[in-house]
N, C-alpha and C positions, 0 to 999 in steps of 0.2 A: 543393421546390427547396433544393438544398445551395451555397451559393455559394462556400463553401472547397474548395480545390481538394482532387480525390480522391489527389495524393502527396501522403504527410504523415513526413518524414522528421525524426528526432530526432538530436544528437549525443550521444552518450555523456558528453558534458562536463554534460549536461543532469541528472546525479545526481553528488552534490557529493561528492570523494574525502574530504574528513573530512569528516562528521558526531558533533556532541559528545552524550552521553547523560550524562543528571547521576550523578555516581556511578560513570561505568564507565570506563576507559582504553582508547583503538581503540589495538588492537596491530597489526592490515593489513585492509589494501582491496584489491578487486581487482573489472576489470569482472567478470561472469561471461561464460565461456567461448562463441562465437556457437553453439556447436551448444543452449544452452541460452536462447536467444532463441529464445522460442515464437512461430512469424510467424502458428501458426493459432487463437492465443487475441490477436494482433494486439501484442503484447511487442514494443514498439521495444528496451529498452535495459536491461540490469538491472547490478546492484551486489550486492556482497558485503563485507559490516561485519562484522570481529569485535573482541569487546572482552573486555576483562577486568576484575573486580572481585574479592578475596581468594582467588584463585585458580580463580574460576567464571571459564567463557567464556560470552560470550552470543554467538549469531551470528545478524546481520541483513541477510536480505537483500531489497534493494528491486528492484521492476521497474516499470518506465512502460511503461503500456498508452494505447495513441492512440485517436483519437475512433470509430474505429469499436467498440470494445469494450461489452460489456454491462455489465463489471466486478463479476459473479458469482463471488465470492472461492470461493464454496462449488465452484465452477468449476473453480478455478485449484487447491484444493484437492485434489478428488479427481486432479484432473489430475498431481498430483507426488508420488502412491501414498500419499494420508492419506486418503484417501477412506472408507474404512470402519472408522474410527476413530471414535472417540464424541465430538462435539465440544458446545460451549454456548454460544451469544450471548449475549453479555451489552451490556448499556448503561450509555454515563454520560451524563447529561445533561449538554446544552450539546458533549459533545464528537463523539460518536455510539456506534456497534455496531463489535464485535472478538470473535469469535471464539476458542475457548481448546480446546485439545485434546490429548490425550497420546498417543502409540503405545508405551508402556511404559519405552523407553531416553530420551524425551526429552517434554521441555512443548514447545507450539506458540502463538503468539498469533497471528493475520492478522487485516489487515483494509484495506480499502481507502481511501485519505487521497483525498478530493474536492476540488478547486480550489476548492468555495464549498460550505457546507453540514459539517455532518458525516460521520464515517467511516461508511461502512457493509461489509456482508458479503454480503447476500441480493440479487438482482437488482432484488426489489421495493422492500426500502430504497433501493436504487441509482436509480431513475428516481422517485421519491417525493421525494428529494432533489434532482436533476436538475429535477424539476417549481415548485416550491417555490421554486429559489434561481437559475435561470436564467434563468427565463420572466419576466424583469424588464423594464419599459420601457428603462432604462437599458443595458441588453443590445442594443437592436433596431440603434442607430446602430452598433456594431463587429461586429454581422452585417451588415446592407447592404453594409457598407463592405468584407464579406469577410474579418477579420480574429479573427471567433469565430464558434466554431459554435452556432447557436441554442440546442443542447440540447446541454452538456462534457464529452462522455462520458468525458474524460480518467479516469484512475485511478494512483496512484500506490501499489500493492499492497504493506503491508510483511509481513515472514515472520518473526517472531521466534522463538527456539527456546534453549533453556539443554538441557545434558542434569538426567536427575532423581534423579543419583547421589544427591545431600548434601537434596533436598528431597521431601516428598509432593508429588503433582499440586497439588493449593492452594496450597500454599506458593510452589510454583516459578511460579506463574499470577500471583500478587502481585509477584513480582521482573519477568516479563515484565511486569503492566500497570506497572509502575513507571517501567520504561524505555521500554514504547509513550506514556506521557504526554509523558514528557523530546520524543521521538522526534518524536510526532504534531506540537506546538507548533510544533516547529521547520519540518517540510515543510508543513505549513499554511500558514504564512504565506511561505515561497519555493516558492511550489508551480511547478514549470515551466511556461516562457511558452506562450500556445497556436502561433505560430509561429515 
């Protein structure tokens, strides 16, 4: 039994038009475009960050996936033509799992930011975390009461990407995790409401 109701509607306001990363200057935002709101991977609402730092662009862009979602990044990956790309999880402790990938002209970092728990990538880290950081007594009263869902599926998917003009693959992976740290911190801790 699911006692939140099955419409689950986000506003757009719900991803934050500035977001600061340490180090980099946001030159523009913008939502992304509705044809690019994927309704069949359940993508309520997504955003588009770019910034700059000594003449590198970085462009990030976030999407909120609602509770029905698996939040299988490796998912959402092959889904937007990386897919057969050679990618690497990697972990930090204390923070979670991101993914790092290259298609030749550009580095990639994704990873999925969790309302409670660390990041992860894999479906299996996704509900391993889900299991761990939800299934809390302290949880049970704002499920009865209808106001979370037992098990958050929420996901807050970010996509980072530099081109690899000026960097090797490693190199330009270290300037991405640099700024997925800045990044992660920040929607961690305002991770959007569940309704």
């Amino acid at each position: 039994m699911n006692p939140v109701s099955e419409k689950y509607t986000v506003s757009p306001s719900v991803l934050a038009s500035e977001v600061q990363i340490a180090g980099w200057e946001l030159q523009k935002t913008a939502l992304l475009p509705q044809q690019e709101i994927d309704q069949e991977l359940n993508m309520a609402v997504g955003r588009l960050y770019q910034y700059t730092q000594d003449n590198q662009i970085l462009d990030v862009e976030l999407r909120y996936f609602y509770p029905e979602t698996s939040a299988n990044v490796q998912a959402y990956i092959k889904r937007y033509s990386l897919g057969s790309r050679t990618k690497e999880i990697r972990e930090l402790p204390g923070m979670g799992y991101y993914t790092v990938l290259t298609d030749g002209k550009r580095a990639f970092l994704s990873s999925c930011i969790n309302p409670r728990g660390g990041s992860t990538v894999t479906m299996k880290q996704f509900f391993q975390n889900r299991y761990a950081h939800d299934l809390q007594l302290s949880r049970l009263g704002p499920w009865l009461l209808s106001r979370e869902e037992i098990l958050d599926r929420r996901c807050l998917w970010a996509h980072l990407s530099i081109p690899l003009e000026n960097y090797s693959p490693e190199a330009a992976y270290q300037v991405l995790e640099n700024a997925w740290f800045s990044l992660y911190e920040q929607w961690q801790e305002q991770f959007p409401p569940t309704m």
